[in-house]
C-alpha positions as CSV (number, residue, x, y, z in Angstrom):
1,X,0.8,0.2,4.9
2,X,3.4,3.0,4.9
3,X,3.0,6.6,5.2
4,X,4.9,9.2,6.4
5,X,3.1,12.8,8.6
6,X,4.8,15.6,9.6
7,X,8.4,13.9,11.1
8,X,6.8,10.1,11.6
9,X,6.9,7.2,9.0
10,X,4.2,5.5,9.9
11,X,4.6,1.2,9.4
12,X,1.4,-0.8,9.6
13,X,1.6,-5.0,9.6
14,X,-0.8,-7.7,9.7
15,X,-0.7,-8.8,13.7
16,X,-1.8,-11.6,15.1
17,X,-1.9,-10.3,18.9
18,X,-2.4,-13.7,20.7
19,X,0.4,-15.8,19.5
20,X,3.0,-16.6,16.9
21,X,0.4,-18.8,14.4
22,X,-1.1,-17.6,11.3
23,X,-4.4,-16.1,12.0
24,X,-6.4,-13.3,14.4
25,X,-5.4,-10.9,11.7
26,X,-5.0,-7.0,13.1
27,X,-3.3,-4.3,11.8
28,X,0.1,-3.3,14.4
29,X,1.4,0.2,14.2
30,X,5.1,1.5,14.6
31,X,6.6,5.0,14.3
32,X,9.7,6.3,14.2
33,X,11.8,9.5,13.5
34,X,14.8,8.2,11.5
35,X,13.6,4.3,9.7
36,X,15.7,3.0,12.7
37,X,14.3,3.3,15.8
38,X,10.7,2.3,16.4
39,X,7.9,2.8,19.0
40,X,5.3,-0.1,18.6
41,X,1.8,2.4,19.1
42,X,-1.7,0.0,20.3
43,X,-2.8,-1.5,17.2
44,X,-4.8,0.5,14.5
45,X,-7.2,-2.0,12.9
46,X,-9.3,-5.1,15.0
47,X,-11.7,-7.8,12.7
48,X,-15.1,-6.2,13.3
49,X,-16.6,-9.4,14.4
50,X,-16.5,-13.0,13.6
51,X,-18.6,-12.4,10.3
52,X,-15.2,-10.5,8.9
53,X,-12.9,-12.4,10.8
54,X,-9.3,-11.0,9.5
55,X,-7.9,-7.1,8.8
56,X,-6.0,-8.4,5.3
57,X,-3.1,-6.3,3.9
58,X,-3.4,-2.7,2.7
59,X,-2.0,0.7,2.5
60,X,-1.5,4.5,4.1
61,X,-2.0,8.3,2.7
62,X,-2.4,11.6,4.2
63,X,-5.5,13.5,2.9
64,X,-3.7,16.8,2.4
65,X,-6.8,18.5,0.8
66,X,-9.8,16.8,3.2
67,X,-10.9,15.3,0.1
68,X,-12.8,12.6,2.2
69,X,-14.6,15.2,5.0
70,X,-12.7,13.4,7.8
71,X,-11.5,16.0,9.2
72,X,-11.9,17.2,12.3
73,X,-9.5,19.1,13.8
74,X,-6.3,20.9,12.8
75,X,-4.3,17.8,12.2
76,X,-4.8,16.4,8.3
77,X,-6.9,12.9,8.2
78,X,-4.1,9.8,7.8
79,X,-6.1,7.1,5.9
80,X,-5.8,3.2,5.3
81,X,-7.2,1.3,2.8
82,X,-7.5,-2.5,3.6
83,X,-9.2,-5.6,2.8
84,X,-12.1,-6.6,5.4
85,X,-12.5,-10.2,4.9
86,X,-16.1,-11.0,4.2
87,X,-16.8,-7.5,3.2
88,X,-14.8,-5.7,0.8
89,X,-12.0,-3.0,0.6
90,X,-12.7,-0.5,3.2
91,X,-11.4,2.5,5.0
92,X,-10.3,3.5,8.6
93,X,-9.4,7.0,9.2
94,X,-7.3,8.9,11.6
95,X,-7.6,12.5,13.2
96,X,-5.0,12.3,16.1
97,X,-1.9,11.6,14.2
98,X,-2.6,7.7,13.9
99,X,-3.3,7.3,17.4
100,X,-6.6,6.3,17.6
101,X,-8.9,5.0,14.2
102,X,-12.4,5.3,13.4
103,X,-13.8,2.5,10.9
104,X,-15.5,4.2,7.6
105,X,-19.4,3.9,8.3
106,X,-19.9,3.3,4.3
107,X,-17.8,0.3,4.3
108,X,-17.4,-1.6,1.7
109,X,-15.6,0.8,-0.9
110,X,-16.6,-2.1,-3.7
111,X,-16.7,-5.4,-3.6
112,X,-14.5,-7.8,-5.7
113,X,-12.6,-10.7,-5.9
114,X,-9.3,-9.7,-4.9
115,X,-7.7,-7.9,-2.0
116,X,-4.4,-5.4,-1.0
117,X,-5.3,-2.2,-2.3
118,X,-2.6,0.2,-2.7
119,X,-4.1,3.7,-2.5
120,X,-2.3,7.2,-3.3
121,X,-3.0,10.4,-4.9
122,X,-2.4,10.3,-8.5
123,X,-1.5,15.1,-8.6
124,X,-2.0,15.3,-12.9
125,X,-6.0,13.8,-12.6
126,X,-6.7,15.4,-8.6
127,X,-7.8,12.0,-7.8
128,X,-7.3,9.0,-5.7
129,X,-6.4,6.0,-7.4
130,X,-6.2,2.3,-5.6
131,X,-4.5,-0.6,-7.6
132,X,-5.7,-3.8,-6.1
133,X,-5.1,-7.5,-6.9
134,X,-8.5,-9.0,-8.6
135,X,-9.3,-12.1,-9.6
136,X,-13.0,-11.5,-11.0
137,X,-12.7,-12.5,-14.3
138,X,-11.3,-16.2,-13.8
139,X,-9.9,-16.3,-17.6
140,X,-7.8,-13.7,-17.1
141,X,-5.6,-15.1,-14.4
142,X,-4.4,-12.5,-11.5
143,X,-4.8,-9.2,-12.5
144,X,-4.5,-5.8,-11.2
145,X,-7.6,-3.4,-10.9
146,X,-7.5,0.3,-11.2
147,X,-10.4,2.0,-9.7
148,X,-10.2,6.0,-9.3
149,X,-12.3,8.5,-6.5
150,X,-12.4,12.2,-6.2
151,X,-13.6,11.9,-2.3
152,X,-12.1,8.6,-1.3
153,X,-15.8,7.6,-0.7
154,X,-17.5,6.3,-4.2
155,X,-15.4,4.7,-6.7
156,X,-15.0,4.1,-9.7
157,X,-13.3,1.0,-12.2
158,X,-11.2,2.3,-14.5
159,X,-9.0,-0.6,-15.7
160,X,-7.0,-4.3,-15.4
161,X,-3.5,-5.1,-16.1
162,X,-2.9,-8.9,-16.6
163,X,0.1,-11.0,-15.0
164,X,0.5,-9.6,-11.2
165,X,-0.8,-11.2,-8.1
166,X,-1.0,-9.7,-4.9
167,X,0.6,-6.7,-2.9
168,X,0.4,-4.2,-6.2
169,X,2.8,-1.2,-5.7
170,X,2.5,1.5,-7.9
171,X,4.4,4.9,-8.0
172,X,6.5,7.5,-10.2
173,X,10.1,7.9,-10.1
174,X,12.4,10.0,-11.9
175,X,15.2,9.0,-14.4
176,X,18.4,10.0,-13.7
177,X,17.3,12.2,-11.4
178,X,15.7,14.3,-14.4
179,X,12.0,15.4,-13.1
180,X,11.2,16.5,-16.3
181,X,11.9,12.4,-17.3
182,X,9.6,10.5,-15.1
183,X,8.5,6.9,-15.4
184,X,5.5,4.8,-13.5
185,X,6.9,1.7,-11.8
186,X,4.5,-1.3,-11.0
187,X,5.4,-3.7,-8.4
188,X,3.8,-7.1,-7.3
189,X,3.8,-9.2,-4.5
190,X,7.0,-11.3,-5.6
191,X,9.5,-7.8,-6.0
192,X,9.3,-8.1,-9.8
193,X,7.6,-4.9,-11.8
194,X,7.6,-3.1,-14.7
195,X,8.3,0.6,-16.2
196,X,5.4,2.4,-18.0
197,X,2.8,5.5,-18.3
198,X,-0.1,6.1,-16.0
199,X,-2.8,8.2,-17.1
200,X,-4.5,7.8,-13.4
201,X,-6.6,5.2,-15.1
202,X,-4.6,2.8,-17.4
203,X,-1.2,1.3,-16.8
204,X,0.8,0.6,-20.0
205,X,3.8,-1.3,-19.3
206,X,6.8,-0.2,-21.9
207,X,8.9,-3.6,-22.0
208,X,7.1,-7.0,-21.9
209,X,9.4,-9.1,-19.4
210,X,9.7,-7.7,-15.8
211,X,12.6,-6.8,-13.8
212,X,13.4,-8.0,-10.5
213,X,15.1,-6.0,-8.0
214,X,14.6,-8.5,-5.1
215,X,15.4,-11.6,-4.6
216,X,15.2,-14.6,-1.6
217,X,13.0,-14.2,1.3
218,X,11.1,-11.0,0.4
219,X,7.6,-10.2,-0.1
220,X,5.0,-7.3,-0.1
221,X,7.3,-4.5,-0.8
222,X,5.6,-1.4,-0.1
223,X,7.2,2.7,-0.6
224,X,6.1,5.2,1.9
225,X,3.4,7.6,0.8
226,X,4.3,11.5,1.3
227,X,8.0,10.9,1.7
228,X,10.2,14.0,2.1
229,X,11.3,14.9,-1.3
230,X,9.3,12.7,-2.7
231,X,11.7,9.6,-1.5
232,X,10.9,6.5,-2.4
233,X,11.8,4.7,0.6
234,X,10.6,0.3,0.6
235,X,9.9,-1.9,3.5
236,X,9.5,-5.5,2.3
237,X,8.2,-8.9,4.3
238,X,11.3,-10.8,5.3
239,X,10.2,-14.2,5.1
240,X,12.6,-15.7,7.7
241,X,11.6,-17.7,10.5
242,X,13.0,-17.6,14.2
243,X,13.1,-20.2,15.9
244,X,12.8,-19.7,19.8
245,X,11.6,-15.9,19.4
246,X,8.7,-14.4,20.7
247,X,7.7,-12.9,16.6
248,X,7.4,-15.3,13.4
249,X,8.5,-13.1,11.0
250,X,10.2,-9.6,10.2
251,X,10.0,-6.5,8.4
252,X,13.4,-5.4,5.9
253,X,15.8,-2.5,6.6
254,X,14.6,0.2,4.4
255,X,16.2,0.7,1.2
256,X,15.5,3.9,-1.3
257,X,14.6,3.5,-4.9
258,X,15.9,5.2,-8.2
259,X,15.8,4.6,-11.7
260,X,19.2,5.3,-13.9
261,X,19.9,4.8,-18.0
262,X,21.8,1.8,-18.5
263,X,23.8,0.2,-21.7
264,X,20.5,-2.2,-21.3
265,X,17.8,0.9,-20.8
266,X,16.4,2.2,-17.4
């Protein structure tokens, strides 16, 4: 998950805080002023108990408007969205700048087969939107869900998009820099994605083959929600192991995203 609050872009990971294996899975938090130099914080999310046994992936927003009623003080709510194994997408919320989280008491969201929901705020329909991987209907192959909430709290499906599987990433981003030119951009797991239209309840892709704008040992990409200027800054899983190092795996050096008209399109 990736967010950014009033001078900190937030970076949540899945954690496993007893050893190098795959497993134990937490949520870790980092901070930083500048994308380059990070304070690790205490970690955010823990598996409620052995019944839900790992914190799966997720994302971050800022609740700008106190859609959700989380607030309680003067600072705005900072809210993940994550799969709770055995449960169901859920929410943990955040009144202290991220410091400390308190675990949604109306957890689960909904229940599906599928997990990683990506949530953000989709302005045109005033509404939250999460795009999550789902398998539900078997036929169908991976797909991804759109389901759609005015509180955070009771949702609503909307849609499915065929031929993504996990990590979804969705987002708008001008052409050429035009504002008044916009296109929706959908991502999935393996860096690969397609331009279209979102309505803030159906995706329609505008090209049938994807693009790829990654390549190698990358994974997960995620932008930071609430950017300044509405940047679109990515963090991706580096899929490199180390031998002989106290970590199994790393995070990628930021990289901003645009769009630009080509001989061959955008």
């Amino acid at each position: 998950g990736l967010v950014y609050y009033d001078g900190e872009w937030h970076l949540f990971f899945q954690h496993n805080p007893y050893g190098t294996g795959w497993g134990n899975m937490h949520w870790g938090h980092a901070v930083s002023p500048d994308l380059l130099h990070w304070e690790q914080l205490p970690n955010a999310l823990y598996p409620w108990s052995m019944a839900r046994s790992n914190c799966f992936s997720g994302s971050a927003a800022v609740d700008w408007n106190n859609t959700s009623g989380f607030q309680t003080g003067k600072e705005r709510p900072l809210v993940i969205a994550f799969t709770d194994m055995g449960c169901g997408e859920s929410l943990a919320y955040s009144n202290d700048r991220g410091r400390t989280w308190t675990y949604y008491d109306g957890n689960p969201l909904f229940e599906h087969r599928g997990r990683d929901p990506k949530i953000t705020w989709h302005k045109p329909t005033q509404q939250w939107v999460i795009a999550v991987f789902d398998e539900t209907i078997p036929e169908l192959g991976g797909t991804v869900a759109f389901y759609t909430s005015k509180d955070m709290k009771n949702w609503q499906f909307q849609s499915r998009l065929k031929g993504y599987h996990e990590c979804i990433e969705v987002f708008e981003l001008p052409v050429d820099g035009d504002l008044s030119n916009t296109r929706w951009v959908i991502f999935g797991g393996d860096a690969r994605y397609a331009l279209g239209s979102f309505n803030g309840k159906t995706f329609k892709p505008e090209h049938v083959d994807k693009h790829q704008v990654h390549y190698g040992a990358y994974y997960a990409s995620q932008v930071f929600n609430d950017a300044p200027g509405n940047r679109k800054v990515q963090i991706g899983w580096a899929k490199i192991d180390m031998p002989g190092m106290p970590f199994n795996q790393m995070q990628s050096f930021p990289c901003e995203l645009s769009l630009r008209t080509t001989g061959d399109g955008i």
